[in-house]
Biopython code that builds the backbone (N, CA, C, O; Angstrom):
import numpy as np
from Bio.PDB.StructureBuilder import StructureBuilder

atoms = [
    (1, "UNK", "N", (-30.051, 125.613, -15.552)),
    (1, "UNK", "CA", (-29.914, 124.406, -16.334)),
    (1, "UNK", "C", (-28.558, 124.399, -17.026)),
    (1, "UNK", "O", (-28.048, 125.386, -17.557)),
    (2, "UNK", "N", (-28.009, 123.133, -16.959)),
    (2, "UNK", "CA", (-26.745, 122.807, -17.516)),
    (2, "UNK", "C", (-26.708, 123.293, -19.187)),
    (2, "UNK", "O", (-27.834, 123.445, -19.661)),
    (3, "UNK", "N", (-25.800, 123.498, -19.929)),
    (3, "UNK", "CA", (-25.936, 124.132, -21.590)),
    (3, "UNK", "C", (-24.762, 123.186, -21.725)),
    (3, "UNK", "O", (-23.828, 123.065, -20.932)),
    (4, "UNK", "N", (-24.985, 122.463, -22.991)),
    (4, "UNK", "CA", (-24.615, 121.104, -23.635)),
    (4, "UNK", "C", (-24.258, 121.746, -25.426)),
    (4, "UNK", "O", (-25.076, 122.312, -26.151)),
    (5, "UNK", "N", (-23.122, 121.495, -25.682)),
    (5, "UNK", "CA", (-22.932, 121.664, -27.172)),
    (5, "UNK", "C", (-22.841, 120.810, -28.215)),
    (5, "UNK", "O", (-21.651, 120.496, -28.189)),
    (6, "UNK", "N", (-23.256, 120.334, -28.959)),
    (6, "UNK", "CA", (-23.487, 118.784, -29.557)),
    (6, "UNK", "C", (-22.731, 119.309, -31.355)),
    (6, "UNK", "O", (-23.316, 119.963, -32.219)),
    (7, "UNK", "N", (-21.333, 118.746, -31.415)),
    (7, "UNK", "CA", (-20.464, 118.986, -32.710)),
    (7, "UNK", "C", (-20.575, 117.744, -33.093)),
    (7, "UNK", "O", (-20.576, 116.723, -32.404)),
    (8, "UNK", "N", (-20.700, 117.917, -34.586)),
    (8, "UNK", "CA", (-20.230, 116.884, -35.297)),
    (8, "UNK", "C", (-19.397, 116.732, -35.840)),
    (8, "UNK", "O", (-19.143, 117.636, -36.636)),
    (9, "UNK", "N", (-18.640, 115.803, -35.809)),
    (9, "UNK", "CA", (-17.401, 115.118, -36.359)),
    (9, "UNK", "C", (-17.399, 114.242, -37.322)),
    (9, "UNK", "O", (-17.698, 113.077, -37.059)),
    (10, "UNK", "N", (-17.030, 114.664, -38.757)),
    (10, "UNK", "CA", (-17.521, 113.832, -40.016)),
    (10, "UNK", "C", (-15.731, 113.692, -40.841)),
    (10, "UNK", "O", (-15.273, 114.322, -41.795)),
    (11, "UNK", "N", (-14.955, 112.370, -39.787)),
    (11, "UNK", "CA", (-13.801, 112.741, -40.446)),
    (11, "UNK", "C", (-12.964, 113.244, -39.332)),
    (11, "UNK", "O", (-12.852, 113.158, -38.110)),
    (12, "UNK", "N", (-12.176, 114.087, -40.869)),
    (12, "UNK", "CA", (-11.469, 115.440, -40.125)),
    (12, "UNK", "C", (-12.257, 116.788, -39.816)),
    (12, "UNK", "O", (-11.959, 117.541, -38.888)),
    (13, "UNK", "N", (-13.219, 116.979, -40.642)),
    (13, "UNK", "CA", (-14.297, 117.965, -40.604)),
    (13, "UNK", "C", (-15.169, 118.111, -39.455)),
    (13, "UNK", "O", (-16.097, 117.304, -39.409)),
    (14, "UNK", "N", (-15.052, 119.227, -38.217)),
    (14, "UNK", "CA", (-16.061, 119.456, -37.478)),
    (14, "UNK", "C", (-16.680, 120.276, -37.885)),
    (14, "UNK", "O", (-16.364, 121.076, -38.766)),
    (15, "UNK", "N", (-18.043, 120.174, -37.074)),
    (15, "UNK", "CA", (-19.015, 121.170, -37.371)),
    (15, "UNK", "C", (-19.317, 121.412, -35.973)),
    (15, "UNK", "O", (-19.732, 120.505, -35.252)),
    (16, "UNK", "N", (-19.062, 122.985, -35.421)),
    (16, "UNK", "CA", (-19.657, 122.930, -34.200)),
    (16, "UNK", "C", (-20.596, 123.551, -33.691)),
    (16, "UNK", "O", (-21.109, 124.492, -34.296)),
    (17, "UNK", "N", (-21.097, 123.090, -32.257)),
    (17, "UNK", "CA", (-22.131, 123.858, -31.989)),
    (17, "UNK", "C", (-21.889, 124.793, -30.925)),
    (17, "UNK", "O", (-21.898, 124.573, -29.714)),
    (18, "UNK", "N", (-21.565, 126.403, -31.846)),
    (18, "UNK", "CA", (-21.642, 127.291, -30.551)),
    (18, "UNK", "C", (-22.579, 127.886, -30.029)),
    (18, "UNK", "O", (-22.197, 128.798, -29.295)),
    (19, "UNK", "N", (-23.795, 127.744, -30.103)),
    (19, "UNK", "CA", (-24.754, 128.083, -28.981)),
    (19, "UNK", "C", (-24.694, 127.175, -28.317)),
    (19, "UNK", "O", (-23.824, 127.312, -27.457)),
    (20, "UNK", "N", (-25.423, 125.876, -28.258)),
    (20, "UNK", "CA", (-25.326, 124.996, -27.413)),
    (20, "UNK", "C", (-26.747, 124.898, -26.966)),
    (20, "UNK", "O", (-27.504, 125.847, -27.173)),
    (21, "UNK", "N", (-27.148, 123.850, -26.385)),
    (21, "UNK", "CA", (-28.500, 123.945, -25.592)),
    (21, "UNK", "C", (-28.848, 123.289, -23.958)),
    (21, "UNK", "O", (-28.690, 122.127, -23.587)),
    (22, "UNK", "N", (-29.326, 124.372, -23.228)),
    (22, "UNK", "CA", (-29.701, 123.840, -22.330)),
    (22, "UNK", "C", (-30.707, 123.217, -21.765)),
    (22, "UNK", "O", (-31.794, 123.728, -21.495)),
    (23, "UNK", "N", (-30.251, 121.670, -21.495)),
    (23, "UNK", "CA", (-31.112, 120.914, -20.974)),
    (23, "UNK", "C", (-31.252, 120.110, -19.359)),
    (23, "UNK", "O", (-30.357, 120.507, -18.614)),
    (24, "UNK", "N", (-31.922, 119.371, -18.887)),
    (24, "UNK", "CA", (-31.899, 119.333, -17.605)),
    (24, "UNK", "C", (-30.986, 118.405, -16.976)),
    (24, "UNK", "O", (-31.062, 118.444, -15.748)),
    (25, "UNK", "N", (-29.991, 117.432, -17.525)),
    (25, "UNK", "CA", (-29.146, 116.787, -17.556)),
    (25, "UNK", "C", (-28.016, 116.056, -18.866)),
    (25, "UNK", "O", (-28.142, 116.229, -20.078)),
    (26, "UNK", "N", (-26.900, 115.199, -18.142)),
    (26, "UNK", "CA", (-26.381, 114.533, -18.950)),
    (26, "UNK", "C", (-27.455, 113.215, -19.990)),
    (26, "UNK", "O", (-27.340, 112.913, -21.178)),
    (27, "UNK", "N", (-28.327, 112.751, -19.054)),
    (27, "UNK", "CA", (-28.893, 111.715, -20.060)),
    (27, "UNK", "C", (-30.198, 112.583, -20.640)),
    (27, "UNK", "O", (-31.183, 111.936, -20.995)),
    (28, "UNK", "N", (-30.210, 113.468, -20.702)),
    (28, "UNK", "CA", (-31.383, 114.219, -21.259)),
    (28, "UNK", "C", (-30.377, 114.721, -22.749)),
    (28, "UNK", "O", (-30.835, 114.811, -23.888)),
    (29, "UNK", "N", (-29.520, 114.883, -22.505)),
    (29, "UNK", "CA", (-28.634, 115.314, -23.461)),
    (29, "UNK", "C", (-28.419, 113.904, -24.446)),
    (29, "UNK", "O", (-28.364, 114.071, -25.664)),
    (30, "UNK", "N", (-28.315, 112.688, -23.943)),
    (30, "UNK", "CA", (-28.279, 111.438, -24.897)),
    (30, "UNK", "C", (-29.091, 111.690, -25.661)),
    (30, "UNK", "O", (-28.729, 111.970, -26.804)),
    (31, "UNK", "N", (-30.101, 111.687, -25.419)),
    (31, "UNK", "CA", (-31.752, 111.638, -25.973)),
    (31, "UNK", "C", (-31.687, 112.366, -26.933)),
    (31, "UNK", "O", (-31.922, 111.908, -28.051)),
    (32, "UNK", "N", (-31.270, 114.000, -26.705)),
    (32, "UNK", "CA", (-30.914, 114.587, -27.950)),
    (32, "UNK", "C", (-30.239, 114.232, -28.868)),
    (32, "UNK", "O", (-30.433, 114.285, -30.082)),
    (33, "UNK", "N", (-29.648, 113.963, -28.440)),
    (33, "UNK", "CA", (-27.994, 113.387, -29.216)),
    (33, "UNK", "C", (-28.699, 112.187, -30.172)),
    (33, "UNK", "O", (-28.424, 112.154, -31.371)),
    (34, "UNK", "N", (-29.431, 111.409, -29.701)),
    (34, "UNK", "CA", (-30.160, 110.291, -30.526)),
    (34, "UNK", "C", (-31.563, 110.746, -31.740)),
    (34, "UNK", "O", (-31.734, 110.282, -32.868)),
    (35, "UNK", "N", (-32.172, 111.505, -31.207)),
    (35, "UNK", "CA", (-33.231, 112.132, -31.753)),
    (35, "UNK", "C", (-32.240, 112.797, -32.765)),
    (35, "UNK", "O", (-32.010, 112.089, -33.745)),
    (36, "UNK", "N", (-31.738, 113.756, -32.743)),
    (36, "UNK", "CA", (-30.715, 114.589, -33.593)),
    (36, "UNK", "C", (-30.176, 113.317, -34.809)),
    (36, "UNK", "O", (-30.488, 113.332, -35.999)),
    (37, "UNK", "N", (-29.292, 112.254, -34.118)),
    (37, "UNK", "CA", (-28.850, 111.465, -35.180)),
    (37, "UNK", "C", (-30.049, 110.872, -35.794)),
    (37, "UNK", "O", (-29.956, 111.156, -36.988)),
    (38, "UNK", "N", (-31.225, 110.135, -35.584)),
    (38, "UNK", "CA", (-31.774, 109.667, -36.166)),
    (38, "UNK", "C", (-32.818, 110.481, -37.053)),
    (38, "UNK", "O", (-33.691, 110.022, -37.789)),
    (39, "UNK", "N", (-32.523, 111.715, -36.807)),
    (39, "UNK", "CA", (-33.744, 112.759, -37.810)),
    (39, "UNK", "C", (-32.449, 112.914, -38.852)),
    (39, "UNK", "O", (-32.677, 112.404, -39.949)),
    (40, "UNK", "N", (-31.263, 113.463, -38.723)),
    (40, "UNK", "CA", (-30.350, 113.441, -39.693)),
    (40, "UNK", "C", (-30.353, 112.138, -40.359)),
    (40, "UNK", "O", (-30.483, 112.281, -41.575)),
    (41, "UNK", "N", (-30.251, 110.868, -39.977)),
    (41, "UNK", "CA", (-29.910, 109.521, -40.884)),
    (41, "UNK", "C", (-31.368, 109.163, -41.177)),
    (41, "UNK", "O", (-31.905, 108.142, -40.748)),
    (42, "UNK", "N", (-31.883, 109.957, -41.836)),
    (42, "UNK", "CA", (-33.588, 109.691, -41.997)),
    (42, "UNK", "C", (-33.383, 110.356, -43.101)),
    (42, "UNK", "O", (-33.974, 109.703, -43.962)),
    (43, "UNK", "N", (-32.792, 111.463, -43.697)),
    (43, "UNK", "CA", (-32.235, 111.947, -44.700)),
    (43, "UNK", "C", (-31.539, 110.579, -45.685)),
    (43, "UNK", "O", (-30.552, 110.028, -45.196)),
    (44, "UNK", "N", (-31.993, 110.131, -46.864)),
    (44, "UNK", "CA", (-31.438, 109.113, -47.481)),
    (44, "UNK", "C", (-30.193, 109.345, -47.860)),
    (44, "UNK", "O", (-29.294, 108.713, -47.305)),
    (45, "UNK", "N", (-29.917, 110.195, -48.773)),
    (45, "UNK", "CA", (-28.578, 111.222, -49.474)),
    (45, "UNK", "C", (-27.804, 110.937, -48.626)),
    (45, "UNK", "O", (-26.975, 110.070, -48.898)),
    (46, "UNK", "N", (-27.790, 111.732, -46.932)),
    (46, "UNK", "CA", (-26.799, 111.475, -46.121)),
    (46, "UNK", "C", (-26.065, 110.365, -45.224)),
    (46, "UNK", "O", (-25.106, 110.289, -44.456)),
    (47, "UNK", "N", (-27.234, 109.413, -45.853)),
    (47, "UNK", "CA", (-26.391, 108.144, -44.599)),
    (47, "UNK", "C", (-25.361, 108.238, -45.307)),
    (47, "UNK", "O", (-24.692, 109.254, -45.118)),
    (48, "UNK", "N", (-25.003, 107.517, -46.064)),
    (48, "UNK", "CA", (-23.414, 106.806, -46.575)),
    (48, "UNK", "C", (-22.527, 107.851, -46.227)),
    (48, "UNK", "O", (-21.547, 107.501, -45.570)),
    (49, "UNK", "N", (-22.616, 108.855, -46.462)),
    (49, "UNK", "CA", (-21.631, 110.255, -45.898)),
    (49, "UNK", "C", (-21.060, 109.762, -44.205)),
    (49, "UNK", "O", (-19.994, 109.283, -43.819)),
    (50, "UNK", "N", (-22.607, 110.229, -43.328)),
    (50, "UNK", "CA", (-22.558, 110.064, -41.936)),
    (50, "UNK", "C", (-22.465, 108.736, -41.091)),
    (50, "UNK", "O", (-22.704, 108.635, -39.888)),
    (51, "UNK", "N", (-22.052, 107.689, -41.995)),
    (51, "UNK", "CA", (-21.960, 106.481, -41.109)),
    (51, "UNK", "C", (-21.050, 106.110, -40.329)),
    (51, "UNK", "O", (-21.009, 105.239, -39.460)),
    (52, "UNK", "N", (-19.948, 107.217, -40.903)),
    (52, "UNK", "CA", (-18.682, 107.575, -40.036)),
    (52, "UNK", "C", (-18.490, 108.590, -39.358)),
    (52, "UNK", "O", (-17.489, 109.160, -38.926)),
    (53, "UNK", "N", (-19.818, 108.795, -39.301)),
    (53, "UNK", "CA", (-19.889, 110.392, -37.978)),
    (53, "UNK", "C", (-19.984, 110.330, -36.741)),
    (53, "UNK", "O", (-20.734, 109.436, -36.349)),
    (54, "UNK", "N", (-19.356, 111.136, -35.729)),
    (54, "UNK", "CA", (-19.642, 111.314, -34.200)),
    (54, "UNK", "C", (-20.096, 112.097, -34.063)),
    (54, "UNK", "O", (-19.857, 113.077, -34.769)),
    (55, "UNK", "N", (-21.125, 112.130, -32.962)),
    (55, "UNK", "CA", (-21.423, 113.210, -32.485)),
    (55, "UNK", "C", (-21.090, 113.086, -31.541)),
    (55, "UNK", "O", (-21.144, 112.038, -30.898)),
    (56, "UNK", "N", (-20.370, 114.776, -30.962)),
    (56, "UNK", "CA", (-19.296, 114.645, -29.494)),
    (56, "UNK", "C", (-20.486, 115.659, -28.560)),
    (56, "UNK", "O", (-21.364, 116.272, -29.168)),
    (57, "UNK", "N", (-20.401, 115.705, -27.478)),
    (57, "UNK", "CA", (-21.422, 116.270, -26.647)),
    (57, "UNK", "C", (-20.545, 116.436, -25.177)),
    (57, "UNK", "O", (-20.103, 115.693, -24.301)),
    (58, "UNK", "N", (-20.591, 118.082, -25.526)),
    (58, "UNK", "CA", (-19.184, 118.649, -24.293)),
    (58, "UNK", "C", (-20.471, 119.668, -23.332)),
    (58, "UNK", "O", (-21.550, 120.129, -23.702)),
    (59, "UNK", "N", (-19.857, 119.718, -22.185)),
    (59, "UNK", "CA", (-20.342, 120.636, -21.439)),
    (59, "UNK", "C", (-19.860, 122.094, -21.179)),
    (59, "UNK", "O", (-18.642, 122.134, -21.003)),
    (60, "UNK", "N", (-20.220, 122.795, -21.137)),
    (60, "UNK", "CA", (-19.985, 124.277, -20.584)),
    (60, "UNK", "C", (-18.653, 124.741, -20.768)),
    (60, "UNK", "O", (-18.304, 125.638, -21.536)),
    (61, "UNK", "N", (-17.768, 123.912, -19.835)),
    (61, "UNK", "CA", (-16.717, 124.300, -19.407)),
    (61, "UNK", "C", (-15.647, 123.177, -20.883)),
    (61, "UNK", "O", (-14.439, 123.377, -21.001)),
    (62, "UNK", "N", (-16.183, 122.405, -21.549)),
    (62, "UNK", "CA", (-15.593, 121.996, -23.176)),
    (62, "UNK", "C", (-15.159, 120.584, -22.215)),
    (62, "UNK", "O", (-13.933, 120.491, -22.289)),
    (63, "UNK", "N", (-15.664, 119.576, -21.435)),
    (63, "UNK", "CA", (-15.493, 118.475, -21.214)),
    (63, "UNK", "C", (-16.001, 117.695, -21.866)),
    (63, "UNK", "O", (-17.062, 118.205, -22.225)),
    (64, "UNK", "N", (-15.900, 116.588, -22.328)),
    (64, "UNK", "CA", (-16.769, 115.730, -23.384)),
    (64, "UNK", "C", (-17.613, 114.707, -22.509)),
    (64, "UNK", "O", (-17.162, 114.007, -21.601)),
    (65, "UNK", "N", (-18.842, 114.753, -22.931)),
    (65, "UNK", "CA", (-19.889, 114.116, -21.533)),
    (65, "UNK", "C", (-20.241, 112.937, -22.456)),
    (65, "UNK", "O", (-20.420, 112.000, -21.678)),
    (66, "UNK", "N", (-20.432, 112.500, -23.702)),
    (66, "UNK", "CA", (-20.463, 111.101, -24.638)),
    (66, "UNK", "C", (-20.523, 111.797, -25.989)),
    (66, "UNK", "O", (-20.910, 112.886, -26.413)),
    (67, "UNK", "N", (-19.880, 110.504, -26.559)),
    (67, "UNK", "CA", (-19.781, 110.107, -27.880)),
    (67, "UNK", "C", (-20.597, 109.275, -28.111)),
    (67, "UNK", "O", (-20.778, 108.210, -27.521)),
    (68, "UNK", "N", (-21.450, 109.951, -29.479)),
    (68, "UNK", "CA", (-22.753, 108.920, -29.614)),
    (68, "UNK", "C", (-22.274, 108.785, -31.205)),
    (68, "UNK", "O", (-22.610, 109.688, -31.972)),
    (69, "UNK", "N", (-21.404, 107.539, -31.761)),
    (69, "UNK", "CA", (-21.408, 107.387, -33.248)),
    (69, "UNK", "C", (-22.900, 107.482, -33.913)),
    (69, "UNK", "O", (-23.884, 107.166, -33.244)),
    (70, "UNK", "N", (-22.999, 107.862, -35.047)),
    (70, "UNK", "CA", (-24.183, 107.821, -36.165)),
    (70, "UNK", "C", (-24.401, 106.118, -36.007)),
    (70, "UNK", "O", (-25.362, 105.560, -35.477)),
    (71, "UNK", "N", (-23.288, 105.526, -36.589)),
    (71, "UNK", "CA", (-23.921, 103.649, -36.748)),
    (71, "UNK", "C", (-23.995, 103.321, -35.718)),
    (71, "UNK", "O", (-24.245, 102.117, -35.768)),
    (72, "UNK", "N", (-23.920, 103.718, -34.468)),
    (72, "UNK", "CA", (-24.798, 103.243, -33.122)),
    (72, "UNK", "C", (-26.365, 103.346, -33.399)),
    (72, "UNK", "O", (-27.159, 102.564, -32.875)),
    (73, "UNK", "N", (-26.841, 104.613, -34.469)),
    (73, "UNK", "CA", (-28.222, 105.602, -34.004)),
    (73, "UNK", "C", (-29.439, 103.473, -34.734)),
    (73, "UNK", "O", (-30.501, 103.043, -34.284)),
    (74, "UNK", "N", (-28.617, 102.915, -35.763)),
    (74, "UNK", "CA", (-29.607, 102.104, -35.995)),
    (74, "UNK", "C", (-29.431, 100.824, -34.840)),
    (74, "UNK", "O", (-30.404, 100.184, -34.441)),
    (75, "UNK", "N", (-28.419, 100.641, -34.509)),
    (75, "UNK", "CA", (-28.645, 99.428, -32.995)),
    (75, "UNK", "C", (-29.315, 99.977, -31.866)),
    (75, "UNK", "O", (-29.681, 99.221, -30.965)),
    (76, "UNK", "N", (-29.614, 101.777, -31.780)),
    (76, "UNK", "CA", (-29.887, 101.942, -30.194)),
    (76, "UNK", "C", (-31.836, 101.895, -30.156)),
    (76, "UNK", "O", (-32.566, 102.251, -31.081)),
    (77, "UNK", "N", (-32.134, 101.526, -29.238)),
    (77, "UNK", "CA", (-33.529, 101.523, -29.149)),
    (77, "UNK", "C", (-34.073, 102.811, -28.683)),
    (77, "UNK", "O", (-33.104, 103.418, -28.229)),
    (78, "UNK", "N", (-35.067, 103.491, -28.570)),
    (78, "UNK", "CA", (-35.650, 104.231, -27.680)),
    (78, "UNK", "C", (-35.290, 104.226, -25.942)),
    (78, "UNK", "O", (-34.734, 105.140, -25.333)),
    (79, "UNK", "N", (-35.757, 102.984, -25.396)),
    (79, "UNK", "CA", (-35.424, 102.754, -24.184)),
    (79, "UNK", "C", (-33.575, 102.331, -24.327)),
    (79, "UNK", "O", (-33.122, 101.726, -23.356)),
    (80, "UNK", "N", (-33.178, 102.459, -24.795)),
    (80, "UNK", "CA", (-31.611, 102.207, -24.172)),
    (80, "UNK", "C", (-31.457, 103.394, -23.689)),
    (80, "UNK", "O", (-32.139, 104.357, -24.039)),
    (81, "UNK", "N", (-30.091, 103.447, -22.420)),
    (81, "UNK", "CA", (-29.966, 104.257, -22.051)),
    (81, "UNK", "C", (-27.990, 104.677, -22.495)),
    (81, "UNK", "O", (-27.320, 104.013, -23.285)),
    (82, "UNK", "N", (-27.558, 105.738, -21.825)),
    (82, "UNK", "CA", (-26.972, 106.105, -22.650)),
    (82, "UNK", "C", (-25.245, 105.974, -22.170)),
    (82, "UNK", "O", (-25.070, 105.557, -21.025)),
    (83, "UNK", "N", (-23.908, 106.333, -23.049)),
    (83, "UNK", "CA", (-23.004, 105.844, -22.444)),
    (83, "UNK", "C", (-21.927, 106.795, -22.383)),
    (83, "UNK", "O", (-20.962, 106.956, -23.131)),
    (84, "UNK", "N", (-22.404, 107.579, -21.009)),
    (84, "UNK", "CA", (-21.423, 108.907, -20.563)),
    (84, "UNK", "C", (-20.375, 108.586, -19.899)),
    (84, "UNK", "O", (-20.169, 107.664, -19.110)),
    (85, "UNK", "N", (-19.553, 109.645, -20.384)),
    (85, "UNK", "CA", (-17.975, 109.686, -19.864)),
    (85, "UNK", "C", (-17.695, 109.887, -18.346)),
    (85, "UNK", "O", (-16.537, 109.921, -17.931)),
]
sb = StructureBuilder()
sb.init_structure("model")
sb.init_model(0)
sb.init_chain("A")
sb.init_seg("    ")
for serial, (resi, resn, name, xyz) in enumerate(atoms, 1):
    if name == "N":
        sb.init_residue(resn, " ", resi, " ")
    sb.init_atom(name, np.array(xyz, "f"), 0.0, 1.0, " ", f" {name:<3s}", serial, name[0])
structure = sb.get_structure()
């Protein structure tokens, strides 16, 4: 299985992810990427912080497979699908 690293970008400030997780694709990796933002912006305190956050989502080898902004996480639905590089 492919291993996906999901950093956040708040700013100039990253936060990254060096383990990473492996999952069974690129749009399996959206999903995370969405679940992840919307359990973080479920936190009240942190929206206004993270409304200017990315989350970048690189593969293995440090290619960037999508950018999923935080103020996308309240326009995207469940069923949307996702918008890889």
């Amino acid at each position: 299985m492919p291993r996906f690293f999901f950093h956040t970008h708040i700013g100039r400030e990253v936060i990254t992810d060096a383990t990473g997780t492996e999952l069974r694709d690129a749009d399996h990796a959206w999903e995370v990427a969405r679940d992840t933002i919307q359990a973080t912006m479920s936190e009240t305190e942190a929206q206004a912080r993270l409304m200017g956050a990315v989350l970048v989502v690189t593969d293995e080898s440090g290619e960037t497979v999508l950018e999923f902004p935080f103020s996308e996480v309240i326009a995207v639905a469940p069923e949307s699908g996702p918008t890889l590089h």
